[in-house]
Residue, then its C-alpha position, 0 to 999 in steps of 0.5 A: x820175330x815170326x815170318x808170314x809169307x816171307x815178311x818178317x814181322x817185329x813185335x813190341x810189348x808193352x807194360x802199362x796199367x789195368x787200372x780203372x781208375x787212371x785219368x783219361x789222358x793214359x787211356x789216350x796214351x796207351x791208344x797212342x802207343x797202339x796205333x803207333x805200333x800197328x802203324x809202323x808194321x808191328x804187332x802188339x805183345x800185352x796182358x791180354x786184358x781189355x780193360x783200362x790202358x791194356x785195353x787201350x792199347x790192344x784198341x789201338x793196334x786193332x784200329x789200324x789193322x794190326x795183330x795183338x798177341x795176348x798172354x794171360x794167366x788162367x787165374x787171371x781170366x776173369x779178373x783181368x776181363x779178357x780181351x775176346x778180340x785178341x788176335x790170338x790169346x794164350x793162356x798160361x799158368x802162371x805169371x812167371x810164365x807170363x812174363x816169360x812168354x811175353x818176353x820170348x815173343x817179344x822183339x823190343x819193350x814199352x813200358x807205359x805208367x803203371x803200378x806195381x805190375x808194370x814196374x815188376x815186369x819193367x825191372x825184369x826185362x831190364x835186368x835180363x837185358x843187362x845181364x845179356x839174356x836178351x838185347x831187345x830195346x826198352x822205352x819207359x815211356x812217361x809223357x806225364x813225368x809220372x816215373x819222375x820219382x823213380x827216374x830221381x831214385x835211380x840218379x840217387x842210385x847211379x850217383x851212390x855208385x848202386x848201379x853197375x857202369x851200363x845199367x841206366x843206359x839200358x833204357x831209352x827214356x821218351x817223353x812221346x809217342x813218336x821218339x819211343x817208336x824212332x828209337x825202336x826202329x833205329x834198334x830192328 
């Protein structure tokens, strides 16, 4: 949370996918989910990349007026096509660094489909979360049932007795935009 001129303001990472190749309707979405942001009075935590969903995002935030934080690593400058319209951009080691740094910054998490990347840095910070690091709020939001799989494996997991009493409901599942940010303001 930062303080400007008396105001406290909140901010949200979001995890999503830098892919190119991803159906327009995520790039919609991850646009979505930036303007829902800046509208509610929040700023945008992210990649700092300006391609695909992470672009689209830090779009969305920008469209309506509001501040996007960049944290990228300096290996990653180039492949990931910096946003040079970031609010501000920090530029970090390494991804350890990243992920920790956009967690420090951050108030509350959405992680948005994406791949491996996307997943990683969602399974950190629900770890984290689980193990009272940190009590920030986490959405996985998946409009598209693309995490169905995944949300399957984990009932799989739960019902084997894998996962720990409190795990699952670390996360708020959310099929729109609009539950994803009223569950986040019910958390602030």
């Amino acid at each position: 949370m930062v303080n400007y001129s008396g105001l406290m303001r909140r901010r949200v990472a979001v995890y999503c996918s830098s892919s190119t190749a991803i159906e327009e309707r995520y790039i919609e979405l991850a646009f979505g989910v930036g303007s829902a942001i800046a509208d509610a009075g929040w700023e945008l935590v992210w990649g700092g990349g300006k391609i695909s969903m992470m672009g689209a995002v830090a779009q969305g935030v920008r469209s309506r007026g509001g501040q996007s934080i960049g944290v990228i690593p300096s290996k990653l400058k180039q492949i990931e096509f910096v946003d040079d319209q970031a609010s501000e951009m920090i530029e970090v080691a390494d991804m350890r660094e990243r992920k920790g740094r956009i967690e420090s910054l951050s108030d509350a998490f959405i992680a948005l489909p994406g791949s491996l990347g996307t997943l990683e840095e969602l399974f950190e910070i629900w770890v984290g979360g689980y193990l009272n690091f940190h009590e920030k709020p986490i959405v996985i939001l998946d409009p598209f049932g693309t995490y169905r799989s995944l949300h399957s494996l984990l009932d799989d997991l739960d019902r084997e007795k894998l996962m720990k009493p409190g795990q699952r409901g670390r996360v708020h599942w959310s099929d729109s935009v609009e539950d994803s940010i009223e569950f986040l303001k019910g958390r602030f």
